[in-house]
VEXGUMAR-833745 format. One record per residue (C-alpha): residue number from 1; residue in one letter; y negated, z negated, x negated. Coordinates in steps of 0.001 Angstrom, whole numbers, plus 500000, padded with zeros to 6 digits. Each point is the difference from the previous one (the first is absolute). Example, Ala and Ser with C-alpha at 12.3 -4.5 7.8 and 13.67 -1.06 7.14 Angstrom:
2
<atom n="1" res="A" yy="504500" zz="492200" xx="487700"/>
<atom n="2" res="S" yy="496560" zz="500660" xx="498630"/>
This chain:
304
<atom n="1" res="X" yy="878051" zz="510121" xx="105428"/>
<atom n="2" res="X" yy="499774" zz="499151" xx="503845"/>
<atom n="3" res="X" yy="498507" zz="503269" xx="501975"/>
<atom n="4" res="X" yy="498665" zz="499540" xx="503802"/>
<atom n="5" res="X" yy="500182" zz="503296" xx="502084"/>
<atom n="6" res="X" yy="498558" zz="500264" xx="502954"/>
<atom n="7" res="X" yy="500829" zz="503134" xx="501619"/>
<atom n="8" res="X" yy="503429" zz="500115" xx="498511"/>
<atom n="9" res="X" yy="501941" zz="502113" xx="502774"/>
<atom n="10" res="X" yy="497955" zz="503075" xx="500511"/>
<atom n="11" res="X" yy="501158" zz="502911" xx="498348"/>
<atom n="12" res="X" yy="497699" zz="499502" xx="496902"/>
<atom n="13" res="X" yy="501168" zz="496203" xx="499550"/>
<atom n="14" res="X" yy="503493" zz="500433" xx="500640"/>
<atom n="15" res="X" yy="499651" zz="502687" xx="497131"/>
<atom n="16" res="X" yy="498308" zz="497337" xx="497784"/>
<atom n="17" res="X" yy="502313" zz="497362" xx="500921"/>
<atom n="18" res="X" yy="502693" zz="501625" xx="498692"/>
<atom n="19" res="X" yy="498380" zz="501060" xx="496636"/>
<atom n="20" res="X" yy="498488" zz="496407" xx="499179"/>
<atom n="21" res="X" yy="503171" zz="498511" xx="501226"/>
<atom n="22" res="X" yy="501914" zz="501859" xx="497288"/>
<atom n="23" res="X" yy="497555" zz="498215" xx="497066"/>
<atom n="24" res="X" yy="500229" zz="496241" xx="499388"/>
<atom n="25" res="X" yy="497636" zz="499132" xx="502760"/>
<atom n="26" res="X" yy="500306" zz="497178" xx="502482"/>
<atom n="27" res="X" yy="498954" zz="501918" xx="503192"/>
<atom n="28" res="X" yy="498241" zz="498399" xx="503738"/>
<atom n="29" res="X" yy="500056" zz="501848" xx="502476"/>
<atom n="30" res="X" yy="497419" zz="499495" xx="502333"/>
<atom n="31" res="X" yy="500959" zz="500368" xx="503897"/>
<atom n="32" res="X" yy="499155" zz="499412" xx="503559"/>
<atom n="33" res="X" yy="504023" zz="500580" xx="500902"/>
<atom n="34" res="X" yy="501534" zz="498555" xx="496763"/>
<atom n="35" res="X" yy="503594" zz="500586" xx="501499"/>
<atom n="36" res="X" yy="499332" zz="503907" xx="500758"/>
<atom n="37" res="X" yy="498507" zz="500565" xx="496365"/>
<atom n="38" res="X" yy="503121" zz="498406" xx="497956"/>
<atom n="39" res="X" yy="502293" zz="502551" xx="502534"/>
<atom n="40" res="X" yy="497578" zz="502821" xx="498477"/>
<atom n="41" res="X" yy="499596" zz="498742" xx="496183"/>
<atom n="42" res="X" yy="502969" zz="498051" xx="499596"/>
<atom n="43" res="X" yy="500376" zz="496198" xx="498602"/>
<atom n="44" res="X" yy="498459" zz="500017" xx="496318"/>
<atom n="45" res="X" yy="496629" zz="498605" xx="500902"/>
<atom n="46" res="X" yy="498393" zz="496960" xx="501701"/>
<atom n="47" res="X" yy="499128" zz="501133" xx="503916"/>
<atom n="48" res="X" yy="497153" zz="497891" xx="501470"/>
<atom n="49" res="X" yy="498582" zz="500116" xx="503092"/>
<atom n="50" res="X" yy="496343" zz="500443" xx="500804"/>
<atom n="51" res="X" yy="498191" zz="500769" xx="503415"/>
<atom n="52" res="X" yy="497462" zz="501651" xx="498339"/>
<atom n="53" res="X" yy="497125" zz="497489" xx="500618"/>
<atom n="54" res="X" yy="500850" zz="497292" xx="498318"/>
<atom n="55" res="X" yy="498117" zz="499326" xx="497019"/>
<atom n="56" res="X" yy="501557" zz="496499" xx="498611"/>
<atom n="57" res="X" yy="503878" zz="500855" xx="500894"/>
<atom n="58" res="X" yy="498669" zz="503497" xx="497283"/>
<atom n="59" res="X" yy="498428" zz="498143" xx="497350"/>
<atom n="60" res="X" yy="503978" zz="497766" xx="500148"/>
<atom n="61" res="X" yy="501506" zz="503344" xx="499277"/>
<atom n="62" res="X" yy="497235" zz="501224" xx="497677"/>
<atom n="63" res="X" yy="501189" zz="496696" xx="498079"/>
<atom n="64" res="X" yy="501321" zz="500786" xx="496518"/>
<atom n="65" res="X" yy="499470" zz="504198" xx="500058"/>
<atom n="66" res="X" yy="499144" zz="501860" xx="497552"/>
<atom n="67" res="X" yy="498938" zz="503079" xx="501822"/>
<atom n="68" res="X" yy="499408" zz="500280" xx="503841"/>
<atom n="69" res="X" yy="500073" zz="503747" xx="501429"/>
<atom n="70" res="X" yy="499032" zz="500962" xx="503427"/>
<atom n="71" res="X" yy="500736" zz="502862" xx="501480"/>
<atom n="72" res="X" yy="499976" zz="499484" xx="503912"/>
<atom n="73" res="X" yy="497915" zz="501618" xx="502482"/>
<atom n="74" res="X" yy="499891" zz="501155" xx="503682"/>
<atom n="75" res="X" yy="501884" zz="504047" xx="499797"/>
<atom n="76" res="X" yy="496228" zz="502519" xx="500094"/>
<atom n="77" res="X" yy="502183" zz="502850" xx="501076"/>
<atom n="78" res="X" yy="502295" zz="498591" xx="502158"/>
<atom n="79" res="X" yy="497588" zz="499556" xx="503370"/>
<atom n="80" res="X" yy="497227" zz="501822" xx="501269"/>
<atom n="81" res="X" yy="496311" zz="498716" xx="498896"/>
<atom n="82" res="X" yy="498470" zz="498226" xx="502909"/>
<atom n="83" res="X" yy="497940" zz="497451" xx="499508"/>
<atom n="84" res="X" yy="502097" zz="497321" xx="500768"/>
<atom n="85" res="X" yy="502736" zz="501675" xx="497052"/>
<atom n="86" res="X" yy="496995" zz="500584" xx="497676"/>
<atom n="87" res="X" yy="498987" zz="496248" xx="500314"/>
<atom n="88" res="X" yy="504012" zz="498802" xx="499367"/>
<atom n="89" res="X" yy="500317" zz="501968" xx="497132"/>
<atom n="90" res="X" yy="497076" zz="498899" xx="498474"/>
<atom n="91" res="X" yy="500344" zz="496305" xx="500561"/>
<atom n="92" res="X" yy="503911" zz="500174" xx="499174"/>
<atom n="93" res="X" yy="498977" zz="500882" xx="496365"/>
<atom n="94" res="X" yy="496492" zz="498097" xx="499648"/>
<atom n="95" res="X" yy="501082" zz="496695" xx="501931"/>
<atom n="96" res="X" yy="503525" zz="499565" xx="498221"/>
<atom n="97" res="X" yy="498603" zz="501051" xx="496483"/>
<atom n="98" res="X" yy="496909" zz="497713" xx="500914"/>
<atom n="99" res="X" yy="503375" zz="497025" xx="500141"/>
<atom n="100" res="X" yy="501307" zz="500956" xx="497128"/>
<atom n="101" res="X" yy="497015" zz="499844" xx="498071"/>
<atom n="102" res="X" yy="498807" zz="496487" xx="501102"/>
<atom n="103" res="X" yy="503860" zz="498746" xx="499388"/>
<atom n="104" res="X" yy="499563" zz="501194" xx="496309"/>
<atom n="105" res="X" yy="496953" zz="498613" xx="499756"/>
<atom n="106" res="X" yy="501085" zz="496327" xx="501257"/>
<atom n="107" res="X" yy="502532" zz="499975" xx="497603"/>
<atom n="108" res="X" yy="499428" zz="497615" xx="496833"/>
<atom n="109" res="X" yy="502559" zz="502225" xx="497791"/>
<atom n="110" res="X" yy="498729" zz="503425" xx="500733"/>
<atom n="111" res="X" yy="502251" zz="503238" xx="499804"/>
<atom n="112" res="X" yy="499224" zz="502702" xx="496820"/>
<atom n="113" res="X" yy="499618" zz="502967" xx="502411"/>
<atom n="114" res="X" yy="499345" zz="500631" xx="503169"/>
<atom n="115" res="X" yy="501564" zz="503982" xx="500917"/>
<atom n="116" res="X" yy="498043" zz="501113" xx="503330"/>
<atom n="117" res="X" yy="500682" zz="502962" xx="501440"/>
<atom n="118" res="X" yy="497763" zz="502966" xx="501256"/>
<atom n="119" res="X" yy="499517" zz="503691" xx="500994"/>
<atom n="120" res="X" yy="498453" zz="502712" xx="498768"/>
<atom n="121" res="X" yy="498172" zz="500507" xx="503443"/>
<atom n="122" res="X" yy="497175" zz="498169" xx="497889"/>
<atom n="123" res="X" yy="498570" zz="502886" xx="499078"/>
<atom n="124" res="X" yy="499615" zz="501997" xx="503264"/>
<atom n="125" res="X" yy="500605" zz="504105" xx="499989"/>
<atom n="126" res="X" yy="498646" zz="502428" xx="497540"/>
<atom n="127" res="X" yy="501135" zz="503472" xx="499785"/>
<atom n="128" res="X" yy="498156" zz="500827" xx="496668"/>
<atom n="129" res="X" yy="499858" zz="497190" xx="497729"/>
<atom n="130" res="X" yy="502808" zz="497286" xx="499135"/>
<atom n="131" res="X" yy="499899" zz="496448" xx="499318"/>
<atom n="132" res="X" yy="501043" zz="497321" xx="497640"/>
<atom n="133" res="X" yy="499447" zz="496346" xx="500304"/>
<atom n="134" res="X" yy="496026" zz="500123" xx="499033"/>
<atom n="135" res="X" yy="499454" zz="502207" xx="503317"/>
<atom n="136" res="X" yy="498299" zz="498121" xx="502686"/>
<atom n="137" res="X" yy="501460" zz="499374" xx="503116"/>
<atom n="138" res="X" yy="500343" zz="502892" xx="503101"/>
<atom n="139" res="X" yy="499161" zz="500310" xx="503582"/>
<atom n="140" res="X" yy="502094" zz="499503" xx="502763"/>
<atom n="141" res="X" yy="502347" zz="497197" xx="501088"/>
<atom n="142" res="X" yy="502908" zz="500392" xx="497388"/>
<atom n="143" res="X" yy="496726" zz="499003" xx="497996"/>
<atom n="144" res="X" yy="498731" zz="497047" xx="501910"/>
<atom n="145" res="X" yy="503698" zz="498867" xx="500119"/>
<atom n="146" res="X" yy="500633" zz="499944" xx="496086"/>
<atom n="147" res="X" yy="496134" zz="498804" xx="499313"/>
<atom n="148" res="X" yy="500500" zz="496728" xx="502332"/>
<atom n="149" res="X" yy="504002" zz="499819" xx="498633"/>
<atom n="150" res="X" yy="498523" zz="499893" xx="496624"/>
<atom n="151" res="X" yy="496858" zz="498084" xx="500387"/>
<atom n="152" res="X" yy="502331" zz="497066" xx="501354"/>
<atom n="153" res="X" yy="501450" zz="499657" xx="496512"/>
<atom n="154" res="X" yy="495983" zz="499127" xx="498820"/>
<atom n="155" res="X" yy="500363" zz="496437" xx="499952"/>
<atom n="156" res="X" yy="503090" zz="499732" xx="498201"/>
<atom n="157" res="X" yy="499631" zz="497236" xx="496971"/>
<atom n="158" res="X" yy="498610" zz="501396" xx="496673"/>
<atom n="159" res="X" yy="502961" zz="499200" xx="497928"/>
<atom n="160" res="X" yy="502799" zz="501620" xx="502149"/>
<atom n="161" res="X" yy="500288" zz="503530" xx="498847"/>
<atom n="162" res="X" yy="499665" zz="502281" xx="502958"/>
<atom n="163" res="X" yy="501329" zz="503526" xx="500315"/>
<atom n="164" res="X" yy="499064" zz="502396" xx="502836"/>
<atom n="165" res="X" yy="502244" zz="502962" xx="500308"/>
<atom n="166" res="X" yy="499055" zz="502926" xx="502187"/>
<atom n="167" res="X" yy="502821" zz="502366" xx="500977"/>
<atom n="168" res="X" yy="500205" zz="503374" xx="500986"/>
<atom n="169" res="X" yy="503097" zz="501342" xx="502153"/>
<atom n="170" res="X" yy="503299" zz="498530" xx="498871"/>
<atom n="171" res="X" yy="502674" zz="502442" xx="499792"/>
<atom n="172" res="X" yy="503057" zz="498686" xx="500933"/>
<atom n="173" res="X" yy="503452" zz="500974" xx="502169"/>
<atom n="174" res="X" yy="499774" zz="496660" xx="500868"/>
<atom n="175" res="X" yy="497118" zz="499879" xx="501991"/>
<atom n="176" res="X" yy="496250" zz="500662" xx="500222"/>
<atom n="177" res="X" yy="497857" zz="503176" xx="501105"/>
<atom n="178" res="X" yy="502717" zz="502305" xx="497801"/>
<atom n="179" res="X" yy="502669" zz="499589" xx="503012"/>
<atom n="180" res="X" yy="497697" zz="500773" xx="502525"/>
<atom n="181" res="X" yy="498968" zz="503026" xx="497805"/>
<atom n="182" res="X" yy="503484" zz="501315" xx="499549"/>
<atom n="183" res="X" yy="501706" zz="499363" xx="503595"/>
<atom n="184" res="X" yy="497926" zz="503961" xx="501390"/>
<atom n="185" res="X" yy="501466" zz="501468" xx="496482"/>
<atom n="186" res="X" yy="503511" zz="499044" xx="501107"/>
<atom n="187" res="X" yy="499353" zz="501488" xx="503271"/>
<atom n="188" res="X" yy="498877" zz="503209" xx="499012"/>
<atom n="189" res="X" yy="496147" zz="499517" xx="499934"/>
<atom n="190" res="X" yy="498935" zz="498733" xx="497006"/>
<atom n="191" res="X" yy="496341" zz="500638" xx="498838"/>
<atom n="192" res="X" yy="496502" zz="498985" xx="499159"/>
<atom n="193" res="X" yy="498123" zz="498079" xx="501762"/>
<atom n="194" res="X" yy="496231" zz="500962" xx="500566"/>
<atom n="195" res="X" yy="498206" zz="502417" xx="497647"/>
<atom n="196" res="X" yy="502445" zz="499290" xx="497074"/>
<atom n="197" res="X" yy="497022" zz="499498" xx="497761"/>
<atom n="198" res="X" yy="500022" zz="496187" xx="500642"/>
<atom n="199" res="X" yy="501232" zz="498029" xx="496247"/>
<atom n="200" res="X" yy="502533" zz="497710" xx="500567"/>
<atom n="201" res="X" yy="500983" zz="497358" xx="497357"/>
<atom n="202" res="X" yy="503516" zz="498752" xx="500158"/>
<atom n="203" res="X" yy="501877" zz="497791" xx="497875"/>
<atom n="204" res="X" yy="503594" zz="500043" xx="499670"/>
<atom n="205" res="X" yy="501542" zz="496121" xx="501259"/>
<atom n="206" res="X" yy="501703" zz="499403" xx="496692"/>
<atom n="207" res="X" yy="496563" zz="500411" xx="498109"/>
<atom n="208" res="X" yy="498561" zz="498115" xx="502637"/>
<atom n="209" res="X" yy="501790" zz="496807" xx="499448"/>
<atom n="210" res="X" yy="499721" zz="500607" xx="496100"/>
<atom n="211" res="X" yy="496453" zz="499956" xx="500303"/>
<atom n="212" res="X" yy="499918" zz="496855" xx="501986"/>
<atom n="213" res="X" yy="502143" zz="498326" xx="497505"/>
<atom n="214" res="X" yy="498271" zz="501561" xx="496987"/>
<atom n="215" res="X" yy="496813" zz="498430" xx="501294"/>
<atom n="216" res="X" yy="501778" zz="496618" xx="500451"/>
<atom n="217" res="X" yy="500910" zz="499713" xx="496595"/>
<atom n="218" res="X" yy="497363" zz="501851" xx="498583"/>
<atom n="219" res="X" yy="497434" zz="496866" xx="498934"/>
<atom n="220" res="X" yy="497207" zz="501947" xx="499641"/>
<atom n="221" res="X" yy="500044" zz="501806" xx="503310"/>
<atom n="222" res="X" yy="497601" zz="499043" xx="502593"/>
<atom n="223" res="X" yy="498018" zz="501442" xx="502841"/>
<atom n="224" res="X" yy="500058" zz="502766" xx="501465"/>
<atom n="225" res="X" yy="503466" zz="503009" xx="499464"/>
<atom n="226" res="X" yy="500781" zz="503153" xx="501772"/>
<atom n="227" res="X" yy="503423" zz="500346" xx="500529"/>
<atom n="228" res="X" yy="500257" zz="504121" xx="500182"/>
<atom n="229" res="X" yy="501939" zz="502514" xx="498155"/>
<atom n="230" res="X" yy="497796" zz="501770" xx="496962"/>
<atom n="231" res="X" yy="500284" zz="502559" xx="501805"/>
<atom n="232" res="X" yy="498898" zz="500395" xx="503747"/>
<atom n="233" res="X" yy="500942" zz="503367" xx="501672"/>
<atom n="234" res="X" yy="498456" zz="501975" xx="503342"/>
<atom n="235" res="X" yy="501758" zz="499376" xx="502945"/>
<atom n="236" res="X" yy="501203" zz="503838" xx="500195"/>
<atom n="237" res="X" yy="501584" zz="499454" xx="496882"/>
<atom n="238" res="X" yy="501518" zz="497145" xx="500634"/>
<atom n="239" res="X" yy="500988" zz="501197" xx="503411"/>
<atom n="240" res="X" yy="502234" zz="502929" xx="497739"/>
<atom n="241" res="X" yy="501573" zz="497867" xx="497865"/>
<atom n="242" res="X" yy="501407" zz="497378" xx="502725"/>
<atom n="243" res="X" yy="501250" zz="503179" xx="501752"/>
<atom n="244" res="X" yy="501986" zz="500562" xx="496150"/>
<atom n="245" res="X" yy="501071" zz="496554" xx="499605"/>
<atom n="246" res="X" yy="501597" zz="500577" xx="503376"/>
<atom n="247" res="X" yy="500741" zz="503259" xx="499912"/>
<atom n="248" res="X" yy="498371" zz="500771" xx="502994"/>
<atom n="249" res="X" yy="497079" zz="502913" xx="500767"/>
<atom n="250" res="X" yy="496078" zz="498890" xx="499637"/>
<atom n="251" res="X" yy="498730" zz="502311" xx="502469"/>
<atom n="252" res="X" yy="498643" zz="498300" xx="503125"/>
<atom n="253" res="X" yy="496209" zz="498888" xx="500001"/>
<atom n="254" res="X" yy="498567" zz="496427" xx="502548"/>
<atom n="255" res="X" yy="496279" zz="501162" xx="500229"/>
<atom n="256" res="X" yy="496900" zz="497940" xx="499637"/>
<atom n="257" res="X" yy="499424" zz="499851" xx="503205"/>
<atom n="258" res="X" yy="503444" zz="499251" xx="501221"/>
<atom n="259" res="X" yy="499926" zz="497024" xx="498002"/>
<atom n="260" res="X" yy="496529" zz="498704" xx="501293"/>
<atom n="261" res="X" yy="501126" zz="500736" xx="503644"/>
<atom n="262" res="X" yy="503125" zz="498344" xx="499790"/>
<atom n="263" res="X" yy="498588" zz="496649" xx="497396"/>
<atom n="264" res="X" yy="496831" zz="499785" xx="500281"/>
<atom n="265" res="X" yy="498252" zz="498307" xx="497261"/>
<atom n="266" res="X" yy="503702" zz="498580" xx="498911"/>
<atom n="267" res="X" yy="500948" zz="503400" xx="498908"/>
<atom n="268" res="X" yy="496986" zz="501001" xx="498346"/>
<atom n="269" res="X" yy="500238" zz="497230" xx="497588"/>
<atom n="270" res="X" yy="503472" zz="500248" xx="499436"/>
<atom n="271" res="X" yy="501320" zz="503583" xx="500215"/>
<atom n="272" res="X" yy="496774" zz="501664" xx="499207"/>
<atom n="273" res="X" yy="497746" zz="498308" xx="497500"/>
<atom n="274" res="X" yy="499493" zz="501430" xx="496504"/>
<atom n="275" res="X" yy="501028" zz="497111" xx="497584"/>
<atom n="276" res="X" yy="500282" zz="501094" xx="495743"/>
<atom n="277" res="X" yy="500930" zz="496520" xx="499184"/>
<atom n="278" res="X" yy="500030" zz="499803" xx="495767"/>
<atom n="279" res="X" yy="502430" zz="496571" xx="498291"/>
<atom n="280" res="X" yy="496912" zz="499764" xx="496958"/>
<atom n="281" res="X" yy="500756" zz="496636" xx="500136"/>
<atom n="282" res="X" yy="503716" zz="499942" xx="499455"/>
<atom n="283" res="X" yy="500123" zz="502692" xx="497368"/>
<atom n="284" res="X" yy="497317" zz="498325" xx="498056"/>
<atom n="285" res="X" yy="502339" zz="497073" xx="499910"/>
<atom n="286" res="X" yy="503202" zz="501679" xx="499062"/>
<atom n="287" res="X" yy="501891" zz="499880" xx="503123"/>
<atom n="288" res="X" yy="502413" zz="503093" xx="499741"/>
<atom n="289" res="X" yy="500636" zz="502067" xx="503196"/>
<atom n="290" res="X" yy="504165" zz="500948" xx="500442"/>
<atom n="291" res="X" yy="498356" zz="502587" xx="502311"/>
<atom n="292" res="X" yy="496897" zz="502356" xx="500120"/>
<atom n="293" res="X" yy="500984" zz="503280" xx="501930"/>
<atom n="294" res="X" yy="500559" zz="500069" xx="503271"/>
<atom n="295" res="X" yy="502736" zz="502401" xx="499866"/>
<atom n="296" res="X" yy="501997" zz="497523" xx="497128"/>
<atom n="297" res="X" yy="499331" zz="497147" xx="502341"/>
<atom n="298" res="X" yy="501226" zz="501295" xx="503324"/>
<atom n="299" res="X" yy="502775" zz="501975" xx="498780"/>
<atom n="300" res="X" yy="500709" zz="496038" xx="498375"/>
<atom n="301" res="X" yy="499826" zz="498557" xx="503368"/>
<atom n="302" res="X" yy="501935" zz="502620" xx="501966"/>
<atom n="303" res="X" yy="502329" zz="500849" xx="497268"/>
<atom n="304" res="X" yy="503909" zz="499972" xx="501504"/>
């Protein structure tokens, strides 16, 4: 079974790469710098090059796959929201997943599936009521972003089975918001971040790429998934049980206002929106989670 990743050497695709190249899989990796990725992932996989634009040397890869995941996209948090960073990062997802689509579609032996990802930004901020894959879409830009990222996949042909996965935070000690989180702990000032009352869904990495490949396989799944934890926490107790996992105090508190002085917009979305993000979806279909506390998970992660 030939799988095309696109996306392959971030920290959720290297993850991924290594647990799909363990099955018998034949495995593309899909790369602008074909040389640096096999340094990264190694040598059991096809590396092809691809500038990102071109639609017909895509649909010459595409040729043969069964399944075709993407999972690239312009870093939200890495760079300050101007306008000129707002418009890259939304034409970095919409543009190349706009390619990908048409080189699917031009192909006269189509793929099965067609794995897309996405982020729970959909839904906006709510501090009250939580969401599940029937909620509408949110306000704000993390919204627009995922709305325009997903409506790109519209045109995809009927008999290609598509999947849209939205993910929450990815906890990982291998990269991702949780490193950022931890580096004030392991100086001494570890703490929440706003009011504390914010929800935050996480998912652990390892159920993270179990999900992806669950929905792979799975036949029957299509549409829309959240990739969360069962169980989202509030930021203040989350904030406690990092400080556990690495045995460092939870004491120290970034205010509100801090946060909007110093981000802007940025860290509003990010740091201080209220997200109860619910996997219906996956539990309905029998995916089972390794991890659903927060404490199990992080003391998993940081564990000696």
């Amino acid at each position: 079974m030939k799988i095309v990743i696109i996306g392959a050497t971030g920290f959720i695709g290297k993850k991924l790469f290594t647990a799909l190249d363990k099955e018998e899989y034949e495995l593309t990796v899909v790369s602008r710098d074909p040389e640096n990725a096999r340094k990264l992932l190694g040598e059991h996989a096809e590396f092809c090059q691809w500038d990102g634009a071109e639609e017909s040397r895509l649909a010459e890869i595409f040729t043969d796959a069964k399944a075709i995941i993407n999972l690239a996209g312009e870093s939200i948090a890495a760079a300050g929201w101007s306008q000129a960073q707002r418009k890259k990062i939304i034409e970095s997802r919409v543009n190349l997943t706009t390619v990908v689509v048409n080189a699917i579609n031009s192909l006269g032996q189509k793929p099965e599936v067609f794995l897309q990802a996405s982020a729970i930004g959909f839904y906006g901020s709510d501090f009250n009521n939580s969401f599940d894959e029937k909620s509408p879409s949110g306000k704000g830009f993390l919204a627009e972003v995922t709305q325009k990222w997903e409506n790109a996949t519209r045109a995809l042909h009927d008999d290609v089975r598509l999947v849209l996965f939205r993910t929450g935070v990815v906890l990982s000690k291998d990269g991702g918001a949780l490193l950022e989180m931890a580096r004030p702990f392991k100086m001494g000032f570890g703490g929440y971040i706003g009011s504390g009352r914010q929800w935050f869904s996480w998912i652990h990495i390892e159920d993270e790429v179990d999900a992806i490949q669950f929905l792979m396989e799975h036949a029957d799944a299509a549409g829309v998934y959240n990739l969360t934890a069962p169980e989202p926490i509030k930021m203040k107790a989350f904030a406690k049980e990092l400080g556990r996992a690495l045995k460092r105090p939870s004491w120290f508190n970034v205010p509100s206002f801090a946060i909007k002085l110093a981000m802007g917009q940025r860290g509003e979305e990010i740091l201080l929106a209220s997200q109860k993000v619910l996997p219906n979806r996956l539990i309905e279909d029998g995916f089972q989670f390794q991890f659903t506390d927060a404490r199990i998970a992080l003391t998993n992660i940081f564990k000696a």
